[in-house]
C-alpha positions as CSV (number, residue, x, y, z in Angstrom):
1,X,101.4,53.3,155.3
2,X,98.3,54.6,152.9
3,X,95.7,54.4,155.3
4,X,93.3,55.9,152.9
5,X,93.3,52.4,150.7
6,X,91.8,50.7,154.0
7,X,88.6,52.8,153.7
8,X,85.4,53.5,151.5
9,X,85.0,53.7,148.6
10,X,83.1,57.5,149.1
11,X,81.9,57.7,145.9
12,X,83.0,61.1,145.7
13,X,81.9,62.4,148.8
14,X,84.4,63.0,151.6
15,X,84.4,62.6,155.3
16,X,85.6,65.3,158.0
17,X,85.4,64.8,161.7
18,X,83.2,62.1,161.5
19,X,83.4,61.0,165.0
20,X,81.3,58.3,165.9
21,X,80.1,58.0,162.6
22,X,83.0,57.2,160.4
23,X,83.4,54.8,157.7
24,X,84.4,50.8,159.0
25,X,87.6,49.8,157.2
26,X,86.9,46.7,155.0
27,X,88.8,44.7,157.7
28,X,86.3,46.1,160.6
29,X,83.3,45.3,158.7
30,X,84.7,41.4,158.1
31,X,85.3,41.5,161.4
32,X,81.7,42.3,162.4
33,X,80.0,39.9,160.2
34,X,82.3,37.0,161.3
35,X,80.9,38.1,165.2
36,X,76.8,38.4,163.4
37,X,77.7,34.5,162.1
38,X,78.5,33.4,166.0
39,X,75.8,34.5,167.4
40,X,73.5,33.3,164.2
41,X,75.6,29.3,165.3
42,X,77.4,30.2,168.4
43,X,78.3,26.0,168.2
44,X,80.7,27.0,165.4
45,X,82.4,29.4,168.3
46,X,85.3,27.0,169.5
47,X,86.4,27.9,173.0
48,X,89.8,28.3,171.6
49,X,88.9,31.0,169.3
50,X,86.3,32.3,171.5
51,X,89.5,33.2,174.0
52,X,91.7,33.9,171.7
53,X,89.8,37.1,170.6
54,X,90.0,38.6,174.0
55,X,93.9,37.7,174.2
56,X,94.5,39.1,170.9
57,X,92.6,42.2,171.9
58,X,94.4,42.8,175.0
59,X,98.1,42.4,173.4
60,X,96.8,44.6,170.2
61,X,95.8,47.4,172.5
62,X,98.7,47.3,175.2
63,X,101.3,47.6,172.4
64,X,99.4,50.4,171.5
65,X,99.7,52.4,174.8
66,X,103.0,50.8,175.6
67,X,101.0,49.0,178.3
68,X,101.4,45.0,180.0
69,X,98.6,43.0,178.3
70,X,98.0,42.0,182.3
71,X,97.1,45.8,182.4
72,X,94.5,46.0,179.8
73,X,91.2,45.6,181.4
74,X,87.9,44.6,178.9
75,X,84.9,45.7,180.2
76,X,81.6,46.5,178.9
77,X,82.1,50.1,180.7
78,X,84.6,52.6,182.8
79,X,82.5,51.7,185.7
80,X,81.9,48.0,185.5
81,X,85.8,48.0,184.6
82,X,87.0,50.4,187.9
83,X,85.8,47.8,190.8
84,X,87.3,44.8,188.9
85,X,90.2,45.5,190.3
86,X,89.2,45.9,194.1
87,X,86.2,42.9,193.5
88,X,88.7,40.3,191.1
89,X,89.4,37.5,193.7
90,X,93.6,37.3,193.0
């Protein structure tokens, strides 16, 4: 897979350990202007799509870890996230 065709263009300059501040793949950028449109007419946000994102998230990321989606917790941080489990009536 050419990865490098997913970023920039750099116009010549060239990014090394970045961190934080990297360069969005096209796709991530798309991705954040679709969620800027929601908010601008969050009517257009069908509840279909708007748990879908979530699901899609949570499948995406457990393949990646070679985790159970049922494992993947999304939270806004590591400590909101660690009492869901204890605090999540069952």
């Amino acid at each position: 897979m050419d990865c490098a065709r997913n970023f920039g263009p750099f116009e010549g300059k060239t990014w090394i350990n970045c961190s934080h501040q990297g360069a969005l793949p096209p796709v991530a950028v798309e991705a954040v202007e679709e969620a800027i449109r929601w908010k601008q007419a969050p009517f257009n946000l069908t509840s279909d799509r708007f748990t879908e994102v979530p699901a899609v998230l949570r499948q995406t990321l457990a393949r990646l870890i070679g985790a159970d989606q049922k494992d993947i917790v999304l939270a806004n941080s590591a400590s909101y996230g660690l009492h869901l489990p204890n605090d999540t009536p069952r």
